[in-house]
TISE-47468 format. One record per residue (C-alpha): x, y, z; residue in three letters. Coordinates in steps of 0.2 Angstrom, whole numbers. Layout:
xx yy zz res
X Y Z ala
...
end
This chain:
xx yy zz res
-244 266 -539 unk
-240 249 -537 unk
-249 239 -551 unk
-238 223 -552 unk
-240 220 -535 unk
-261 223 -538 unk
-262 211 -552 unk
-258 196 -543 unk
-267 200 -527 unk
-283 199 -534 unk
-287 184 -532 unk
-285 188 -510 unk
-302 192 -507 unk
-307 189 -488 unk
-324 182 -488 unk
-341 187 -480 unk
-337 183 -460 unk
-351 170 -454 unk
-364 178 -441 unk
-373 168 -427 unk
-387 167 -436 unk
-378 156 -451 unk
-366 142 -453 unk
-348 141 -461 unk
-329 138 -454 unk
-328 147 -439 unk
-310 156 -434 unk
-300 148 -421 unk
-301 159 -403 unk
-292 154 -390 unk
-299 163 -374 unk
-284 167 -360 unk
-289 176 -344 unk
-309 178 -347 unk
-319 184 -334 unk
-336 177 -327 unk
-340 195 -321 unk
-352 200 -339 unk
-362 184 -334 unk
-364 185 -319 unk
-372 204 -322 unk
-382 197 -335 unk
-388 184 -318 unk
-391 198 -309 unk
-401 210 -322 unk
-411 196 -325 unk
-414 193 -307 unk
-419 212 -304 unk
-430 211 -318 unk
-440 195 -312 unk
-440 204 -293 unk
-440 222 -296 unk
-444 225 -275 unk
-425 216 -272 unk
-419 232 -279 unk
-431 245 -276 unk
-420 258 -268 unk
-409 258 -285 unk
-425 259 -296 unk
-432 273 -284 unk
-416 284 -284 unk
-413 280 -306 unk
-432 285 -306 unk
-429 303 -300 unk
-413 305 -309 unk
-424 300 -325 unk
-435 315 -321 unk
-421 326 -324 unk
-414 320 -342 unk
-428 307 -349 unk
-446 318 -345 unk
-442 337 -348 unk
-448 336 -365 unk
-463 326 -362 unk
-468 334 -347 unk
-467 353 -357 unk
-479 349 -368 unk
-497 357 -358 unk
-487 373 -363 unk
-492 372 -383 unk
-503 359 -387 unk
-520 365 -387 unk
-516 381 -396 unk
-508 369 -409 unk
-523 360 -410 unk
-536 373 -413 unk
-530 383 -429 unk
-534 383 -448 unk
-553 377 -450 unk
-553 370 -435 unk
-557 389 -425 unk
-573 388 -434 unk
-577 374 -422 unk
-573 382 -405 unk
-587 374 -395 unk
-586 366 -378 unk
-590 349 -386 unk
-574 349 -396 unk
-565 354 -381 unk
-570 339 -374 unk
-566 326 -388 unk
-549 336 -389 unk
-545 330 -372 unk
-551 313 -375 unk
-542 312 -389 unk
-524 319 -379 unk
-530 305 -365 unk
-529 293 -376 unk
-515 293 -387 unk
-504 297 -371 unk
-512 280 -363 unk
-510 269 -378 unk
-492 275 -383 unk
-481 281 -372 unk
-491 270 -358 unk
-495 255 -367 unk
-481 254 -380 unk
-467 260 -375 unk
-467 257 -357 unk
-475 239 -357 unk
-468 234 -374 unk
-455 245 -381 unk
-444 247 -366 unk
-439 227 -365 unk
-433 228 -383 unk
-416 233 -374 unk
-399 229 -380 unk
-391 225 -364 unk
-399 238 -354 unk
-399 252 -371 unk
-410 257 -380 unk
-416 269 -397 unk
-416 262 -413 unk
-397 258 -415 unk
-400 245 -399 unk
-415 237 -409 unk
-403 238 -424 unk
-389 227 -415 unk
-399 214 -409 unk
-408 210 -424 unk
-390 210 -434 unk
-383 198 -420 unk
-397 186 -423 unk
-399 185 -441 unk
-390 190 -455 unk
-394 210 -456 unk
-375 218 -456 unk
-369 229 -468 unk
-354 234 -457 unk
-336 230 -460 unk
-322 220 -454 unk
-335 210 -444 unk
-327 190 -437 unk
-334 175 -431 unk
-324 179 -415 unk
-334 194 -413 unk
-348 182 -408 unk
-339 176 -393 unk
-341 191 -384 unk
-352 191 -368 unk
-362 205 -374 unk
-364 196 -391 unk
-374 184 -383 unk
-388 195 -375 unk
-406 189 -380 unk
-417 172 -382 unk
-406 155 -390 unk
-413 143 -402 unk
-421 148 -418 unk
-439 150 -420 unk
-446 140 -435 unk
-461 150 -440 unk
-449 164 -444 unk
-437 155 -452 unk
-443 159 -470 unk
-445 178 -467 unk
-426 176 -462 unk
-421 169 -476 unk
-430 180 -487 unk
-422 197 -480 unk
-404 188 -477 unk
-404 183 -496 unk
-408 199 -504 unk
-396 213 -500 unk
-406 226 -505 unk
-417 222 -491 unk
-404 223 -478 unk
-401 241 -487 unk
-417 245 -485 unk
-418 242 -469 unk
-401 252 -464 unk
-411 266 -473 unk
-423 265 -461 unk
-412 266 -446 unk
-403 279 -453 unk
-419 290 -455 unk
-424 285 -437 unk
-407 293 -432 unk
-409 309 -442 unk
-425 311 -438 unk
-421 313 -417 unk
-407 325 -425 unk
-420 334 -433 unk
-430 334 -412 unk
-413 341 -407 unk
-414 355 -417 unk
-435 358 -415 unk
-435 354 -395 unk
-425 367 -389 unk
-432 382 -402 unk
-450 375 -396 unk
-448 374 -380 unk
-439 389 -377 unk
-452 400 -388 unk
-467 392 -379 unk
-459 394 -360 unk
-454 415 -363 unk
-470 419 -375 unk
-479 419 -356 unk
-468 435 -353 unk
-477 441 -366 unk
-494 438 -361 unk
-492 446 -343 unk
-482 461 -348 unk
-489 468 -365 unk
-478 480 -367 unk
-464 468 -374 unk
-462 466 -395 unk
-463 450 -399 unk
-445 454 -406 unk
-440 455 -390 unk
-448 443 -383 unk
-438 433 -399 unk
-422 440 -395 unk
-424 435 -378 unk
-427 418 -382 unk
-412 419 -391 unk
-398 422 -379 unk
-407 408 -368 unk
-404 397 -382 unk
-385 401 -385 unk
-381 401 -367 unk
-390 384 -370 unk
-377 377 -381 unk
-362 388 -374 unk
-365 377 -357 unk
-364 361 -365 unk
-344 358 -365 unk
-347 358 -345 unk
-356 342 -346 unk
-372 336 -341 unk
-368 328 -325 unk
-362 346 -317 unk
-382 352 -318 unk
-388 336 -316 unk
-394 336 -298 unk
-403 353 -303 unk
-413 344 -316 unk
-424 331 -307 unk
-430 344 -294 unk
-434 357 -308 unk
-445 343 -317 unk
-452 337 -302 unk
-457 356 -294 unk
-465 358 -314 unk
-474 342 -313 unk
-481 345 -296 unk
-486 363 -300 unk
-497 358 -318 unk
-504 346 -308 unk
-510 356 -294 unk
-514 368 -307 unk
-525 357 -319 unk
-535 349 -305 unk
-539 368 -297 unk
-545 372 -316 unk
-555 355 -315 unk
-564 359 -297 unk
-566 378 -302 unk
-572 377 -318 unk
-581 362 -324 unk
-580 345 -316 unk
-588 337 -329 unk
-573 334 -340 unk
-570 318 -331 unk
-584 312 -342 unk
-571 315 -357 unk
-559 302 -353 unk
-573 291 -359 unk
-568 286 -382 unk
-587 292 -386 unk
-580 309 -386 unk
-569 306 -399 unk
-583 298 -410 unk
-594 315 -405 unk
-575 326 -411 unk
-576 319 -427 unk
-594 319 -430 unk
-593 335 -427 unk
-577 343 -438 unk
-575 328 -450 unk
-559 331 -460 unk
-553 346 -450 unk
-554 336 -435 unk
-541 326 -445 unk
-531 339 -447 unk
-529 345 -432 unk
-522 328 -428 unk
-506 336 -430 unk
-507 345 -413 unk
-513 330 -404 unk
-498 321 -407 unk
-488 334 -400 unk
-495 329 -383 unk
-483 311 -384 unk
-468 322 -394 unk
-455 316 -383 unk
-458 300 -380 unk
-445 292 -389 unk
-434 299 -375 unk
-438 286 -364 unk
-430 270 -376 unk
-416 282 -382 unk
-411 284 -365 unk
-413 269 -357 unk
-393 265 -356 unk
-392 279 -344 unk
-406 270 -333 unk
-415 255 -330 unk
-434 250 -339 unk
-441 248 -321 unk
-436 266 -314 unk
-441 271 -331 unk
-458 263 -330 unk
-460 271 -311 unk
-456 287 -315 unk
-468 287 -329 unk
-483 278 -324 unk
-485 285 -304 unk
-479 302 -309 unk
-478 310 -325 unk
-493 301 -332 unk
-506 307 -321 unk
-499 324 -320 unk
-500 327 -338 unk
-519 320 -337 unk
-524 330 -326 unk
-517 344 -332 unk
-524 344 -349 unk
-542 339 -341 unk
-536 357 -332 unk
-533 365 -346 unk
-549 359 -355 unk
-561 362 -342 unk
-553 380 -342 unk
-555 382 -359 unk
-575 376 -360 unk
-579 389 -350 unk
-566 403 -358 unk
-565 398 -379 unk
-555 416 -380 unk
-541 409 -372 unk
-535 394 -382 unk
-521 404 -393 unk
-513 405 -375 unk
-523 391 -365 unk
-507 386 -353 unk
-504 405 -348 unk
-523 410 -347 unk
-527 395 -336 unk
-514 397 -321 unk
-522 408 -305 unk
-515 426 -305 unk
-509 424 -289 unk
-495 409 -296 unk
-493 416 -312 unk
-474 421 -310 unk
-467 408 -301 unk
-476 395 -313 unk
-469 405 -327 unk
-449 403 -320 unk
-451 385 -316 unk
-458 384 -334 unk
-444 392 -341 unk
-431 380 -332 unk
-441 366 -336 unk
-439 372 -356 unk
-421 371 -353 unk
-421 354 -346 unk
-432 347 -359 unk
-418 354 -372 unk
-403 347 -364 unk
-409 331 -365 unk
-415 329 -380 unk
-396 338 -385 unk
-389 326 -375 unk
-398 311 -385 unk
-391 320 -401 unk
-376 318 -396 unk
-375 300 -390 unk
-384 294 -407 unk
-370 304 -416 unk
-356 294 -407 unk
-369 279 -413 unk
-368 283 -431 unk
-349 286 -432 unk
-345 269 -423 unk
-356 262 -435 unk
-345 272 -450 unk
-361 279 -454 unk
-355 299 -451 unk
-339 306 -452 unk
-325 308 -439 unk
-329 321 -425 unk
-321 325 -408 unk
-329 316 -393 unk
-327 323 -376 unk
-332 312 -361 unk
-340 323 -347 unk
-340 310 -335 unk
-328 300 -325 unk
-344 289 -319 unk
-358 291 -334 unk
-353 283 -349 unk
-365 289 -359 unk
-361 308 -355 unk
-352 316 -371 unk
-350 332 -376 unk
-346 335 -397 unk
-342 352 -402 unk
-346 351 -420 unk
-362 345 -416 unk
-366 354 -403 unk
-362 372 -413 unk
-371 364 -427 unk
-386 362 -418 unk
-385 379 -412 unk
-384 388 -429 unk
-399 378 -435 unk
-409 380 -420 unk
-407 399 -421 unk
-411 399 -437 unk
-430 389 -435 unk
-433 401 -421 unk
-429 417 -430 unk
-435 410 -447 unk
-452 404 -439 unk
-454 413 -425 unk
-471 404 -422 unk
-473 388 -411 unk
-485 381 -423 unk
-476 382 -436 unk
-463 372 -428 unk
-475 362 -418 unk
-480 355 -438 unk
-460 352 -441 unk
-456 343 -420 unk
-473 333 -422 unk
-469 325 -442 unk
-452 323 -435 unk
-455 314 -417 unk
-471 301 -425 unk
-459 296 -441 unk
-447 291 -427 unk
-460 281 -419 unk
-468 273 -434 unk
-449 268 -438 unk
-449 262 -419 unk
-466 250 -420 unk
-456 241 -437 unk
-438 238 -430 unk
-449 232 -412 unk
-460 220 -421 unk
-444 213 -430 unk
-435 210 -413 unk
-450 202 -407 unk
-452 190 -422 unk
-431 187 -423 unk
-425 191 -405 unk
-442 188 -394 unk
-445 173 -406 unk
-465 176 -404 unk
-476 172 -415 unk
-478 181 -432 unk
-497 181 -431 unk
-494 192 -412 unk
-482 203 -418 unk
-491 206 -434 unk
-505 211 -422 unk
-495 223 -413 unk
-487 233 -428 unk
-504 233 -437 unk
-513 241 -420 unk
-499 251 -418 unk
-497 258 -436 unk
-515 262 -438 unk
-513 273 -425 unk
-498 284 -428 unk
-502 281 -447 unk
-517 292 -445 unk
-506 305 -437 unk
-491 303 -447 unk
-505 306 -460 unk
-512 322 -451 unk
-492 329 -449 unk
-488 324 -467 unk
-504 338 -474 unk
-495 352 -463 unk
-479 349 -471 unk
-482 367 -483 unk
-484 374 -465 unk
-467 371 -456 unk
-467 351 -459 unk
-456 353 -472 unk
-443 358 -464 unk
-443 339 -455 unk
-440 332 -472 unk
-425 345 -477 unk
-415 340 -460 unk
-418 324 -462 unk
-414 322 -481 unk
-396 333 -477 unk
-392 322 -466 unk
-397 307 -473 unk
-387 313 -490 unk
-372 315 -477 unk
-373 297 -467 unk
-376 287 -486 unk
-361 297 -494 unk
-349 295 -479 unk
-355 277 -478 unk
-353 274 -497 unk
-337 281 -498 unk
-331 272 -482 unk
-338 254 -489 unk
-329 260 -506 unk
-312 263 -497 unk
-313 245 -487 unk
-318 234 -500 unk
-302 241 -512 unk
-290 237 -496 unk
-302 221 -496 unk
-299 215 -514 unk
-280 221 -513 unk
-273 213 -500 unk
-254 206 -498 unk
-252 191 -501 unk
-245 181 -488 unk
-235 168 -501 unk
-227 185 -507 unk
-221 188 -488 unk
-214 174 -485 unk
-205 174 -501 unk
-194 188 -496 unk
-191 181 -479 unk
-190 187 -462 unk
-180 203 -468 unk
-194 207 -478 unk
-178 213 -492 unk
-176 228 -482 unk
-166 233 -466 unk
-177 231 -451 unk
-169 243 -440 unk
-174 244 -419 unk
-194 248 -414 unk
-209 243 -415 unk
-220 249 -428 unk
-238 250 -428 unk
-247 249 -444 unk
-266 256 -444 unk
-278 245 -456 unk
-297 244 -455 unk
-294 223 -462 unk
-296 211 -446 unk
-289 198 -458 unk
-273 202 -469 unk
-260 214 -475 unk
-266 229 -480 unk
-260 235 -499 unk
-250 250 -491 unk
-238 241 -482 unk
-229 235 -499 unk
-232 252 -505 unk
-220 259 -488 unk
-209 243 -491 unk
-206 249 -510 unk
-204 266 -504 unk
-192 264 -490 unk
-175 254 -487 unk
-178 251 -469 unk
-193 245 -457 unk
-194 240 -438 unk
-189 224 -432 unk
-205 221 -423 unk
-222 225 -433 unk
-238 225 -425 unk
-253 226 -438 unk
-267 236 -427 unk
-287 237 -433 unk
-298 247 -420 unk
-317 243 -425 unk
-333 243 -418 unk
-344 227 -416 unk
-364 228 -415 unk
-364 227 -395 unk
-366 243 -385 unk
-351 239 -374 unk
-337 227 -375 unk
-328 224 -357 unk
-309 227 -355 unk
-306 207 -352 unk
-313 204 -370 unk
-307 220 -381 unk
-290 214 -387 unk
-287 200 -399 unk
-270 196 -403 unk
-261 184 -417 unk
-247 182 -428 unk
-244 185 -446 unk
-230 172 -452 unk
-219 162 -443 unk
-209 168 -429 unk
-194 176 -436 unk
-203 188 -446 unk
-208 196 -429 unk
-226 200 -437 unk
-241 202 -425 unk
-259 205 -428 unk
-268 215 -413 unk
-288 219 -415 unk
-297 231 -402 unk
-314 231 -402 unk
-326 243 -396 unk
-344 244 -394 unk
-354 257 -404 unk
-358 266 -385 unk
-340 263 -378 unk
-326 280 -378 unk
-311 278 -386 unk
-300 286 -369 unk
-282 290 -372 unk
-277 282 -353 unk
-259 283 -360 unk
-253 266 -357 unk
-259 257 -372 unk
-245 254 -379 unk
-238 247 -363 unk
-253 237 -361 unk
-250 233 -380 unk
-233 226 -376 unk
-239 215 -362 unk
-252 206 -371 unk
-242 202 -386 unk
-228 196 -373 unk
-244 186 -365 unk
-248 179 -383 unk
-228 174 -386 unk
-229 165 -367 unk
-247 155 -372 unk
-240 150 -390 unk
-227 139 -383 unk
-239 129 -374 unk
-253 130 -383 unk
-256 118 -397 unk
-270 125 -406 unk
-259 140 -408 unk
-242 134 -415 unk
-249 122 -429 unk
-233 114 -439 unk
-244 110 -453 unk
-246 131 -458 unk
-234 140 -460 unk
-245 156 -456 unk
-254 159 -441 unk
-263 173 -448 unk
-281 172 -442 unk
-279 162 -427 unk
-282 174 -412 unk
-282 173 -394 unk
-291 184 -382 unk
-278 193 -368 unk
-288 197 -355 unk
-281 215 -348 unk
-284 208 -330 unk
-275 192 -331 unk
-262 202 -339 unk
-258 215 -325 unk
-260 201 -313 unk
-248 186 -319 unk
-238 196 -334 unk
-225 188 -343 unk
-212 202 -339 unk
-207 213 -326 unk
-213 231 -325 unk
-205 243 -318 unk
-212 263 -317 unk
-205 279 -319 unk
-210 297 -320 unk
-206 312 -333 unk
-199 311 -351 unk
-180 315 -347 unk
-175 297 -350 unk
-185 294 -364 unk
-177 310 -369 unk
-160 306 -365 unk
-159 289 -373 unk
-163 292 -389 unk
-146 292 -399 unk
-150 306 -411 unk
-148 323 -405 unk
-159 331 -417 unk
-173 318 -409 unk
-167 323 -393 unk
-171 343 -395 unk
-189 337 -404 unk
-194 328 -391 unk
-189 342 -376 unk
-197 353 -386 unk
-215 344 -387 unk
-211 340 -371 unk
-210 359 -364 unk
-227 365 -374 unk
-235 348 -369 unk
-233 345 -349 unk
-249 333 -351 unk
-238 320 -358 unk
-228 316 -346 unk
-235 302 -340 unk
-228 287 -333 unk
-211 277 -339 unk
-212 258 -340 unk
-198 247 -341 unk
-200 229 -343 unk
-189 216 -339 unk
-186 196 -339 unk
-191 186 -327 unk
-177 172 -322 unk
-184 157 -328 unk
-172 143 -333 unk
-186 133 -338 unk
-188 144 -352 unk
-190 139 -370 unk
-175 148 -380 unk
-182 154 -395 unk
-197 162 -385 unk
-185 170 -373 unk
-177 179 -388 unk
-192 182 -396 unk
-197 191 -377 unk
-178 200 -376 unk
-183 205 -393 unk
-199 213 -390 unk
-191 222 -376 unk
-177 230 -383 unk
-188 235 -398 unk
-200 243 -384 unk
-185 252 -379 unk
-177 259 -395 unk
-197 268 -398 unk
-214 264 -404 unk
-218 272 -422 unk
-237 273 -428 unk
-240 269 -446 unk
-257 277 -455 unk
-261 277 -473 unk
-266 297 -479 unk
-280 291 -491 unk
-286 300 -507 unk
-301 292 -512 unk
-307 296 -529 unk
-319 288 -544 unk
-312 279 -560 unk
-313 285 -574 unk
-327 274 -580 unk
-340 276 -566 unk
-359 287 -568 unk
-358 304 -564 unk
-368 300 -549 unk
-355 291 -541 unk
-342 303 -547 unk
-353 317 -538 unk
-354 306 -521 unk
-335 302 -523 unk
-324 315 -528 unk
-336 330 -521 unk
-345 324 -508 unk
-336 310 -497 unk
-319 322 -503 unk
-328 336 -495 unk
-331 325 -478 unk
-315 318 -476 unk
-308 338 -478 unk
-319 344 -465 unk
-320 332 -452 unk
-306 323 -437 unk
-292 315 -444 unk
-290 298 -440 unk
-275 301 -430 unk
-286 312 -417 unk
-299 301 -415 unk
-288 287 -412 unk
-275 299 -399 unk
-259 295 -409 unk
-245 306 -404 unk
-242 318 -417 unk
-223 316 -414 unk
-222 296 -415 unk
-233 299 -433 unk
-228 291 -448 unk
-241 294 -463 unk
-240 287 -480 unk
-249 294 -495 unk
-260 283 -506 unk
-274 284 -519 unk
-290 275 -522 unk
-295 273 -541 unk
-314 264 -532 unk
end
């Protein structure tokens, strides 16, 4: 396509960005405008941490709303777990005694997991207040060498969120460092892992709500005996498609329903569990007591084992609490867990065992069997709500580690809907979301037996915390800086104990369990693909880059006409011009007198402020009129069409231009590029003390009116007429009078302006990405089949990015990768 210009830009490869966890040159920064306000929260958070009672009112209200979004799942479980637990071989053993280590054995993985590891340990691993394994991820990349992600910058480092964790660097953990910072494969490996950590909660999000739902209605069943358990199925059907239908709403519109459903549920199996304990046989206290679980396996050896894989549903759930620790705080989390949801699911599994000591017939339906008759329906409704809570969270966390992957460039492009002017982390995603509902659908009418999905939810739920204990211990040895010899201890305690269940879940995978593994390897097939492809695609713009030399050679007319406008040119390089600009310049005799070269990434911190997120620089000297703007985002922050970017956009190069003149470190003599050097515009400091006047207006009629073409003019009214959402505000902008002025900035400014006025244009390369000739039949399948098949099906760039349609400008190109 253009192979003369390819062969001598070889050589223009951008090297590996140094991290903060390793040396080299570092890029030169300026910082205009920044804010004390990230460090002073960080003050404060740390303050609140070290005195939780300062800010107990905050920590009480954050607890309840936890109730609501975090616990549902958790707190549903009484409804199947027993009746997991006692099938196969293990019904041959239906004796008081293995009641009683059974309940031993539910006290105490609840009390050593989610009590002891997730609240006391697990939920300080947080990523500036996030959490799940994509939080562990980012910290450990920010303190050692770990990335595999693109376009990443020294300058990345300066953020304020960048920073969050212990300084220094511990020397007992230096060799292991260098060990998995050498060998890329390991780093690989240990995206792998994240990766089947993500796709495995995507697996929960499909299980929970078919489980959940099924378990809650099959008590219809149990009081009225006339119902088929067809219609009890079809039944739980329609509740789940309403489920997802009701998701576009948002989250926060139901919210306040939750917590007080969770609540009424918790306080009911409560009441309920102890009744059963006083009425039935008090002696089950003497369960809590680890003897019984010696006595359990003495007793049923090897099925004991297996049946390990209903035990483990009594904690499915738990990973909940450190995916959704963004939305909350670790102290409300640690209250609403320790004071009220632990000791109601204690006590009302001692309920349900002392019930079931004295009434063995009743285990296929312990929970139902064991309510009084006289509470029966109204435990049965709140159960049924509560079912439908537990699912919307555990949608709810799909979705946020959906929006994780993609900013990551892990999953392909989808449409994300913010529910929420206040909730960050509330998203709606249809794809997913109608996804999820076919699948769920299917599990429950494929299945239509709790326990064979409770084998599937239970192999999916302890993978994710087995995956959970490694990343943690990793933090702890990298982040936490403890010793190696502690944080060995913790993940060999840790993995002892969810290996034996992982074990136990792994043996029902011909019963159900399988289905864990399918889900997790289609979806695992998609991430490495879209990943692949993506790194493919990035490394050919990488290793093709203009040269700048070959810029300047043609001067500041570039050998073309550059007619009035700005144009902004779309490339994933943070460094660089990417190959498809020559490619337009060969193609087309004219280009806009101002260009503006505009990568939109994500960098490994959840959140990046507004005061940080723009980074703006120049590509050649001044008359070319060549700019370089980066906008960063974390991989929890929305992309929001506010609809002044380009006015904001505007300022901050104008801000940039202003600095330049009086900064040194900007305007070298001794380069005669400036491309690399960058200077953070702080969106404040430019809204406060811009360079140029601003000016508002309403309505599109003199945007209309001004163009000079007529043909423009009757496009434009027309998307104007089907749009009226886009008539938004006007902005003029404007010189100050300022005699002091130096001359070749002011025209640089008057220039800017009058480009600003004559029309922005948005510039995108329409990729085809295919393999070469030569490659494996492996990589042909992943390229031409499968990452062509993605890019087909998913968002454009264009949408995700909001780029009006009419301001578009795309160029075709082809990658031989």
């Amino acid at each position: 396509m253009f192979q003369g210009d390819i062969e001598h830009m070889q050589h223009n490869v951008e090297q590996p960005p140094p991290t903060s966890a390793g040396g080299g040159a570092q890029e030169s920064v300026i910082t205009v405008g920044q804010e004390e306000q990230p460090q002073l929260e960080r003050k404060k958070r740390k303050l609140a941490s070290k005195f939780p009672l300062v800010d107990i009112s905050r920590n009480m209200l954050l607890a309840y709303q936890s109730l609501g979004v975090v616990y549902g799942d958790l707190s549903t479980s009484p409804l199947y777990v027993y009746k997991s637990i006692f099938v196969g071989k293990l019904q041959d053993y239906q004796t008081p005694e293995t009641i009683f280590g059974a309940f031993s054995l539910i006290f105490w993985t609840i009390t050593l997991i989610p009590l002891i590891k997730y609240v006391l340990i697990v939920l300080s691993a947080d990523d500036n207040g996030e959490g799940g394994t994509f939080a562990l991820y980012s910290l450990l990349c920010r303190h050692a060498k770990f990335s595999l992600l693109s376009n990443q910058q020294a300058a990345d480092e300066e953020l304020s969120a960048y920073k969050y964790g212990f300084a220094g660097q511990s020397t007992s953990c230096s060799a292991l460092k260098r060990f998995l910072e050498k060998h890329k494969k390991s780093r690989a490996v240990l995206l792998i892992i994240v990766l089947l950590g993500a796709c495995m909660v995507i697996g929960d999000g499909i299980l929970t709500p078919a489980m959940s739902v099924i378990s809650a209605i099959s008590g219809i069943k149990a009081a009225a005996e006339h119902l088929s358990h067809g219609e009890v199925l079809v039944l739980s059907c329609l509740i789940l498609v309403g489920l997802f239908a009701l998701q576009h709403s948002g989250t926060h519109r139901v919210g306040f329903l939750f917590a007080p459903i969770v609540i009424i549920w918790l306080i009911s199996i409560f009441g309920i569990g102890l009744y059963n304990v006083i009425i039935w046989n008090p002696k089950i206290v003497h369960a809590l007591s680890p003897y019984y679980i010696i006595k359990f396996f003495r007793e049923t050896r090897k099925h004991g084992w297996f049946s390990l894989g209903g035990v483990l549903l009594s904690v499915a759930g738990t990973e909940a609490m450190f995916a959704d620790l963004g939305h909350f705080t670790s102290c409300s989390m640690r209250i609403a867990f320790s004071f009220l949801v632990y000791p109601c699911l204690v006590v009302q599994y001692m309920g349900q065992a002392a019930f079931l000591s004295k009434n063995l017939a009743s285990i296929p339906d312990s929970f139902y069997n064991s309510i009084p008759d006289s509470v029966y329906w109204p435990v049965f409704v709140i159960a049924t709500l509560a079912s439908i809570v537990a699912s919307q969270s555990i949608i709810t966390a799909t979705f946020s580690i959906v929006k994780q992957l993609n900013a990551l460039g892990c999953f392909p492009r989808v449409k994300i809907v913010h529910t929420s002017k206040h909730v960050k982390g509330q998203i709606y995603i249809p794809e997913i979301n109608w996804i999820l509902m076919i699948l769920t659908l299917s599990v429950a009418v494929g299945f239509q037996d709790t326990i064979l999905m409770g084998n599937a939810y239970g192999l999916a739920c302890m993978t994710s915390m087995f995956i959970t204990t490694f990343l943690t211990t990793l933090v702890m040895i990298f982040v936490w800086q403890r010793n190696i010899v502690l944080a060995t201890c913790f993940l060999l305690f840790f993995w002892f104990i969810e290996g034996v269940y992982l074990s136990s879940a792994f043996t029902k995978v011909p019963q159900g369990g399988w289905v864990s593994l399918v889900l997790a390897f289609v979806f695992l097939a998609v991430m490495f693909v879209w990943q692949y492809g993506t790194r493919k695609k990035y490394n050919f713009d990488l290793h093709n880059k203009v040269p700048l030399k070959w810029l300047l050679g043609m001067g500041p007319s570039l050998g073309i006409v550059r007619v009035p406008g700005i144009g902004l040119v779309y490339s994933e390089l943070a460094t660089g011009v990417p190959a498809i600009f020559s490619h337009f310049l060969t193609n087309l005799p004219a280009f806009h007198s101002v260009l503006v070269f505009l990568c939109v990434k994500s960098v490994p911190v959840p959140y990046v402020s507004p005061e940080e997120r723009f980074l703006i620089g120049r590509i050649c000297p001044r008359p070319y009129r060549m700019y370089r703007c980066i906008v960063r985002y974390g991989y929890k922050d929305i992309q929001r069409d506010d609809g002044d970017f380009e006015d904001l956009l505007i300022q901050s190069i104008a801000e940039f231009i202003q600095m330049e003149a009086v900064e040194p470190q900007l305007s070298s003599s001794e380069s005669p590029s400036l491309d690399g050097r960058m200077a953070v515009i702080s969106k404040k400091n430019v809204q406060s003390t811009s360079t140029l006047i601003v000016s508002e207006d309403f309505g599109m009629r003199d945007s209309i009116q001004s163009s000079k073409s007529l043909t423009l003019q009757s496009l434009r009214s027309a998307y104007a007429e089907e749009n009226p959402q886009i008539r938004r505000r006007r902005v003029r902008f404007q010189l100050p009078e300022n005699p002091g002025m130096d001359p070749a900035v002011k025209a640089e400014l008057e220039d800017l302006i009058r480009a600003k006025e004559a029309g922005v244009a948005y510039i995108m390369g329409h990729s085809y990405v295919k393999a070469r000739r030569s490659s494996s039949f492996l990589k042909k399948f992943a390229i031409d089949i499968g990452y062509s098949f993605l890019r087909k099906n998913c968002r454009g760039p264009s949408v995700v990015l909001n780029i009006p349609q009419i301001s578009l400008i795309e160029v075709g190109m082809i990658y031989h990768v």
